[in-house]
TORPA-4810 file (N, C-alpha, C, O; in nm, 3 decimals):
<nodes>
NODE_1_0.086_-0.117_0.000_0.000_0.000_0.000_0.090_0.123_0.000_0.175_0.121_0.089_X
NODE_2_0.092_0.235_-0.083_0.129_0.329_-0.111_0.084_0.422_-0.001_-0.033_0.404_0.032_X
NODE_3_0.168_0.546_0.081_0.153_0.628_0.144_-0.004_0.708_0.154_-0.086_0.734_0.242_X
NODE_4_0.009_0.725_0.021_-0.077_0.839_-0.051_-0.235_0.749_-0.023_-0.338_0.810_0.005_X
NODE_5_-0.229_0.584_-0.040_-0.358_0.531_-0.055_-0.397_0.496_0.086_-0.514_0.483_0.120_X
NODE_6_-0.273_0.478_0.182_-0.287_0.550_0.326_-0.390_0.620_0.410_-0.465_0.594_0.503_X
NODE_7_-0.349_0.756_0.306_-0.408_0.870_0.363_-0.535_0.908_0.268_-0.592_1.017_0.262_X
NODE_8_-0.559_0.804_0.206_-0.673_0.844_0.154_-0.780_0.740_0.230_-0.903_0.752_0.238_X
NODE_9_-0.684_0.624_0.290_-0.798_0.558_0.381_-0.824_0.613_0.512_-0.936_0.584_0.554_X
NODE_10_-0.750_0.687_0.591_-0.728_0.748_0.721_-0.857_0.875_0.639_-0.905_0.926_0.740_X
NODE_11_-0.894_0.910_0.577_-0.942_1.037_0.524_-1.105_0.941_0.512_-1.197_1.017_0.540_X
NODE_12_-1.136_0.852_0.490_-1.230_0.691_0.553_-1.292_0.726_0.663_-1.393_0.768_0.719_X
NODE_13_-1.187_0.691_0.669_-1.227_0.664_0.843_-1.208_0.786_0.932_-1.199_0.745_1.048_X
NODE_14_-1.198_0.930_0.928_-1.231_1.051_0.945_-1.383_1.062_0.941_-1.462_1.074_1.035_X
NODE_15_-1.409_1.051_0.776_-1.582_1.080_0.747_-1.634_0.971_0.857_-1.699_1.023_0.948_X
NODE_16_-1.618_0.823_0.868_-1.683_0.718_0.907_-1.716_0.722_1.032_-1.806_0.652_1.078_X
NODE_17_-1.619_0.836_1.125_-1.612_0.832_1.262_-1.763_0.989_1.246_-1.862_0.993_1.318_X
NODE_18_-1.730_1.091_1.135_-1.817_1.185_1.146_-1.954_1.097_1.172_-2.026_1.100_1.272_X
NODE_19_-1.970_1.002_1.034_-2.127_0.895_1.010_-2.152_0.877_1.170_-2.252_0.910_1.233_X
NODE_20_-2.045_0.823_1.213_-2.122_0.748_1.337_-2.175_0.813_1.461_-2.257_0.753_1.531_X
NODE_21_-2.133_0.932_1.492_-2.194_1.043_1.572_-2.298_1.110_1.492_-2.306_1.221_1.544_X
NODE_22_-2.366_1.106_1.412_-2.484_1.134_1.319_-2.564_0.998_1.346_-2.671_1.004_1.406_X
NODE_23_-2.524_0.898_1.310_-2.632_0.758_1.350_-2.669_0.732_1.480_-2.778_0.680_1.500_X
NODE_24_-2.572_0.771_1.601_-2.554_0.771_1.688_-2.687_0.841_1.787_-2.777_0.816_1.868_X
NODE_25_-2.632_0.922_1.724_-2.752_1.074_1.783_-2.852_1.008_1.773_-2.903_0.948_1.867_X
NODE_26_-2.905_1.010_1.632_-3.028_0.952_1.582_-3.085_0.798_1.631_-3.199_0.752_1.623_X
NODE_27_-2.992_0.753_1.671_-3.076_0.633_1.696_-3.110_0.633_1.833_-3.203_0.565_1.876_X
NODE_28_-3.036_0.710_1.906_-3.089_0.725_2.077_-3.169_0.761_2.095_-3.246_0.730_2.186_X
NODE_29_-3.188_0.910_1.948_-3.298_0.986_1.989_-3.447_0.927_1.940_-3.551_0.989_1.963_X
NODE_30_-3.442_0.804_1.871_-3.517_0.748_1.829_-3.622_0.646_1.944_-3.743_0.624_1.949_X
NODE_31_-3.486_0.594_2.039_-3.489_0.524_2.149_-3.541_0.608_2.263_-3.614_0.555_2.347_X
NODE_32_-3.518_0.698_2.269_-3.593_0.843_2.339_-3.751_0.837_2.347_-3.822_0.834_2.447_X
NODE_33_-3.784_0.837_2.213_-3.955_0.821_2.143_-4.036_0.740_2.267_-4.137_0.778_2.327_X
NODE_34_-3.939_0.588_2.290_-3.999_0.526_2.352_-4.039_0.618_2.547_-3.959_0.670_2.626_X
NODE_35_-4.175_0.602_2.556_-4.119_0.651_2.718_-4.088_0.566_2.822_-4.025_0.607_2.920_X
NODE_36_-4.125_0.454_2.812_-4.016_0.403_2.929_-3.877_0.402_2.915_-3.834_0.438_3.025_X
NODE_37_-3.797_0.384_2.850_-3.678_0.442_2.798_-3.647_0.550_2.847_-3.554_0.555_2.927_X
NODE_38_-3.737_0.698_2.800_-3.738_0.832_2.862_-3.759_0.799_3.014_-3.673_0.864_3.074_X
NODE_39_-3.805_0.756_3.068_-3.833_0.771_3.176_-3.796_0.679_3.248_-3.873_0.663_3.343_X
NODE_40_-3.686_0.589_3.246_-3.554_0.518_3.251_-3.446_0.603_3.272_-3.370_0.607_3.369_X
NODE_41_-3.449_0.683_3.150_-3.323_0.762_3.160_-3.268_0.879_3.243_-3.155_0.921_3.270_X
NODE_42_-3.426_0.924_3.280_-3.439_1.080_3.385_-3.380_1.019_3.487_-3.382_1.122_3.554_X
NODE_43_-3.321_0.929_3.571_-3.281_0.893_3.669_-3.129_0.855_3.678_-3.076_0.802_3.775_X
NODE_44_-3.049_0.903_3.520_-2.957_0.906_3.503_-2.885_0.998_3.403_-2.797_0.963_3.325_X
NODE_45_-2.937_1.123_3.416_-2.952_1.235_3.317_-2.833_1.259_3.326_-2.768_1.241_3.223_X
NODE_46_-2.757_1.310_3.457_-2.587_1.373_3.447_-2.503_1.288_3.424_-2.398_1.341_3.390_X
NODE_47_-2.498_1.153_3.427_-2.412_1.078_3.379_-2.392_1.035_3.282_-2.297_0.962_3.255_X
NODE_48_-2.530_1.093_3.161_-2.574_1.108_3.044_-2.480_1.171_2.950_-2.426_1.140_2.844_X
NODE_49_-2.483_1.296_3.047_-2.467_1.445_3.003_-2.296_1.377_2.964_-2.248_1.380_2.851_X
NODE_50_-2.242_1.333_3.055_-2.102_1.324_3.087_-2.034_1.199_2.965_-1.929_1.188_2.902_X
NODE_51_-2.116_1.147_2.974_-2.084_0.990_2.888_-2.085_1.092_2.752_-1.965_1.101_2.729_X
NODE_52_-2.135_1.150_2.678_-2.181_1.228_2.575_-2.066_1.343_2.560_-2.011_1.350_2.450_X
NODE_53_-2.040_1.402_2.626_-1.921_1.465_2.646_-1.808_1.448_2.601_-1.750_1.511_2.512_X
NODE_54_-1.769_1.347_2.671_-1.702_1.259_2.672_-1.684_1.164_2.549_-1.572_1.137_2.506_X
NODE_55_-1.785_1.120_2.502_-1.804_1.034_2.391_-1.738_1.142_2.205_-1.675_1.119_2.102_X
NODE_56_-1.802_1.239_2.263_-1.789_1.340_2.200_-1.624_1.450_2.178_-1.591_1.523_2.085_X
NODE_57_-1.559_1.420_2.297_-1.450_1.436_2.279_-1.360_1.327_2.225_-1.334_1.344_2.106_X
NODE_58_-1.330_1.268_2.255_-1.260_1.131_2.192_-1.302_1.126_2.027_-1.218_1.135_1.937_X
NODE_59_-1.409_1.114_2.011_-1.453_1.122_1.858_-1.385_1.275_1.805_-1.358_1.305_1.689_X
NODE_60_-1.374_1.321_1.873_-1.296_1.465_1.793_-1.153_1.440_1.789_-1.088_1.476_1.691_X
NODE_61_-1.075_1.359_1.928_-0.944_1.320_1.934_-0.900_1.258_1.815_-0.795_1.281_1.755_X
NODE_62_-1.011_1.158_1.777_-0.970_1.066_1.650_-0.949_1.150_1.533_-0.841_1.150_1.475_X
NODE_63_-1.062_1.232_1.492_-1.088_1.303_1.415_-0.898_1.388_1.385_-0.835_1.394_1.279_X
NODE_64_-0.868_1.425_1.485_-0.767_1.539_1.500_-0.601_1.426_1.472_-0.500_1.454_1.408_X
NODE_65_-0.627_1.330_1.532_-0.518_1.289_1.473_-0.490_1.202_1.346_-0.385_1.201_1.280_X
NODE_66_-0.627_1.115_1.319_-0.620_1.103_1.174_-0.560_1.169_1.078_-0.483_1.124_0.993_X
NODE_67_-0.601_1.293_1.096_-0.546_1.424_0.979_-0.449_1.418_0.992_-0.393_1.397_0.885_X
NODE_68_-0.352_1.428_1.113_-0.249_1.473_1.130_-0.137_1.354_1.055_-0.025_1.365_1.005_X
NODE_69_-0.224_1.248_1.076_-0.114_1.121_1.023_-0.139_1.117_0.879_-0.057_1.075_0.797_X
NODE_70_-0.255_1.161_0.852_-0.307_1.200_0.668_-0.209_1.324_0.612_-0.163_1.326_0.498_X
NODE_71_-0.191_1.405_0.692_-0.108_1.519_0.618_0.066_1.458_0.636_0.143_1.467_0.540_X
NODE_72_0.103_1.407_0.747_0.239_1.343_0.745_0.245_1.176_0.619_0.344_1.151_0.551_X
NODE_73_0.172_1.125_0.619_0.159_1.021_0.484_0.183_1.102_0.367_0.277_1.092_0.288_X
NODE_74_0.071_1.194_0.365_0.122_1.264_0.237_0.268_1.360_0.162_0.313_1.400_0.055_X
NODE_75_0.295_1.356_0.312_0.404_1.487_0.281_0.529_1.372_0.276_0.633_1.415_0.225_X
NODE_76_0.532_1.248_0.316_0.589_1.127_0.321_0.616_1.080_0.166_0.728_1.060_0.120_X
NODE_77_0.505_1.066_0.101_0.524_1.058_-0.035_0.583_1.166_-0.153_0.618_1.147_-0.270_X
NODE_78_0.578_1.275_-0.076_0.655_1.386_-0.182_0.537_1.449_-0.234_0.551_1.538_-0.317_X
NODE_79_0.384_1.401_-0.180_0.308_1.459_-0.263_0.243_1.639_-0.175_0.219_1.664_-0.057_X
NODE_80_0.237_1.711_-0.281_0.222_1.855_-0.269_0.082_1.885_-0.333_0.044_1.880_-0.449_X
NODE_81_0.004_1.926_-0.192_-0.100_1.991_-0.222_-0.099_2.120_-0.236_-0.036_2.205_-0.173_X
NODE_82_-0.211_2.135_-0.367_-0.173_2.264_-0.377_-0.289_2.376_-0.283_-0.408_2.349_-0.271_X
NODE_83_-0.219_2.507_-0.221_-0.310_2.528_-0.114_-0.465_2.578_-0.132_-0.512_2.654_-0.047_X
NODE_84_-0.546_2.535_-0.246_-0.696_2.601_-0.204_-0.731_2.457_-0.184_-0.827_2.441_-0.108_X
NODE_85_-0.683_2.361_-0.227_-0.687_2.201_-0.177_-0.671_2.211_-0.058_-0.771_2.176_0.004_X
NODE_86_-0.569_2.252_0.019_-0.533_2.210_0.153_-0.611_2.278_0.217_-0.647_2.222_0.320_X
NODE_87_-0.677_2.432_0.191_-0.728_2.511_0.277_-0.925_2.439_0.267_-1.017_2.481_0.337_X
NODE_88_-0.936_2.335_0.168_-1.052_2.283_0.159_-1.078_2.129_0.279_-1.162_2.073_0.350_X
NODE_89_-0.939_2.122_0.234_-0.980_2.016_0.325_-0.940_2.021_0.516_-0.950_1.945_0.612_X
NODE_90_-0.891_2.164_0.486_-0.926_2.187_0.656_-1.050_2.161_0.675_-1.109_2.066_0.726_X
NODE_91_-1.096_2.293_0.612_-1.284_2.317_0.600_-1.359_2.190_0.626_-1.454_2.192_0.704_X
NODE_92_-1.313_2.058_0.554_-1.380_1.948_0.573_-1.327_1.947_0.742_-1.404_1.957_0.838_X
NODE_93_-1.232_1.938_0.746_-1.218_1.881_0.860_-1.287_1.930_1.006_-1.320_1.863_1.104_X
NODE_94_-1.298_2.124_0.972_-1.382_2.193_1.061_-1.572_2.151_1.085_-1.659_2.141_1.171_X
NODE_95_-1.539_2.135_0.890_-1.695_2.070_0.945_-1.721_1.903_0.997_-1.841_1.879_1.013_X
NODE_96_-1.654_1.818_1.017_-1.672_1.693_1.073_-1.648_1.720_1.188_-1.752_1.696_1.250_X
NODE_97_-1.549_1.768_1.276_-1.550_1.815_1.417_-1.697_1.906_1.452_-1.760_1.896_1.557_X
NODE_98_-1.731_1.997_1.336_-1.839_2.065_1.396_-1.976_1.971_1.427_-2.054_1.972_1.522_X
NODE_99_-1.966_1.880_1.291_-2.087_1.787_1.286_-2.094_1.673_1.474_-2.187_1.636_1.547_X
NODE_100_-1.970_1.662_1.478_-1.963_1.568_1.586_-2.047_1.651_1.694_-2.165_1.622_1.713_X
NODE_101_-1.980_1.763_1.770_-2.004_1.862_1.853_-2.186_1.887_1.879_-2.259_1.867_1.976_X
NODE_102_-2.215_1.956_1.698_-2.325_1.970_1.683_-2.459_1.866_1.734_-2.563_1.902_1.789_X
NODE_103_-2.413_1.717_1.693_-2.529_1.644_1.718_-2.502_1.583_1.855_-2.581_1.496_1.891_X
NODE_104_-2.408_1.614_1.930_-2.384_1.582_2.059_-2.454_1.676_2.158_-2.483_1.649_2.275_X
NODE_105_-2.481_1.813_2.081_-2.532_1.921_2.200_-2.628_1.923_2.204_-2.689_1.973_2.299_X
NODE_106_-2.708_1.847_2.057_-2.857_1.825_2.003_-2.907_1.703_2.132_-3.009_1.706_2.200_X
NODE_107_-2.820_1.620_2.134_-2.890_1.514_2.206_-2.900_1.504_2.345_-2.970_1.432_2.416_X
NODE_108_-2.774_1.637_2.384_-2.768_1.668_2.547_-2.913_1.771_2.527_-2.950_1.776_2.644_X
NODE_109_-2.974_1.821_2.480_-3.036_1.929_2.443_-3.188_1.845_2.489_-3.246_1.880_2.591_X
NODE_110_-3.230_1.758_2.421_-3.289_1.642_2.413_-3.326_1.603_2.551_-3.442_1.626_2.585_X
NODE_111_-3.240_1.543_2.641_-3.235_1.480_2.660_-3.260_1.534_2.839_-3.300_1.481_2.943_X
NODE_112_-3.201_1.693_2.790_-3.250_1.776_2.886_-3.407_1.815_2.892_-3.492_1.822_2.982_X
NODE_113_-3.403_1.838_2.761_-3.574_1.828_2.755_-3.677_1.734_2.811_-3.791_1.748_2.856_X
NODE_114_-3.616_1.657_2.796_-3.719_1.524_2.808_-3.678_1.468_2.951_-3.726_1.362_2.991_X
NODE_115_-3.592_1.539_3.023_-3.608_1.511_3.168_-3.663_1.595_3.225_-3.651_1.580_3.346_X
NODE_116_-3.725_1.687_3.193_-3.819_1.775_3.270_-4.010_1.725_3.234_-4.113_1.783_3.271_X
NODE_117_-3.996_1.603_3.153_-4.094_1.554_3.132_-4.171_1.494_3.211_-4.105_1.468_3.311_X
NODE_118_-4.295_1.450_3.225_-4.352_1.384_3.404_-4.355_1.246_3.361_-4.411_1.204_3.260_X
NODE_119_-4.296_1.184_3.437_-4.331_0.983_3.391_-4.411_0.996_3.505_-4.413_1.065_3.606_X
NODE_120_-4.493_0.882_3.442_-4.593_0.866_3.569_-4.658_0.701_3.556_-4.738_0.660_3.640_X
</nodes>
């Protein structure tokens, strides 16, 4: 395997880690719908909050060093991006960290909501 086809798989598994904090979200919040579930969960809301956080940082850790081993592969091979390329694929990269962040605050958001809900 060539450097370059490397970092085009590390650049994979960047997006794949974005996918999975998008499915992620969504499928809890799907699991949410249910109310015993919801009302399961109100009894463990801050450790929620924290697991999510948490979950949410690490998924950005990955995110951050992937690249970093994607831009050293490449620069490994001699290959030269040219910079509205490089300054694009920051951008990607700002928006997959943002996407992570984003649907993590959605589901603390959620989740806050729905513990002020009455189970009964």
């Amino acid at each position: 395997m060539t450097p370059s086809a490397m970092a085009d798989r590390l650049l994979a598994y960047c997006d794949a880690i974005a996918g999975f904090s998008v499915v992620n979200t969504l499928a809890f919040l799907i699991a949410l719908a249910e109310p015993d579930v919801r009302c399961t969960l109100v009894e463990t809301t801050s450790l929620l909050y924290v697991g999510i956080l948490v979950g949410a940082a690490l998924q950005n850790a990955g995110l951050v060093y992937l690249r970093g081993k994607e831009r050293l592969l490449r620069e490994a091979s001699g290959e030269e991006l040219n910079p509205q390329v490089a300054q694009t694929m920051h951008a990607v990269q700002v928006g997959r960290i943002g996407l992570v962040w984003f649907y993590s605050l959605v589901l603390i958001g959620v989740l806050w909501a729905s513990s002020n809900s009455t189970c009964g």
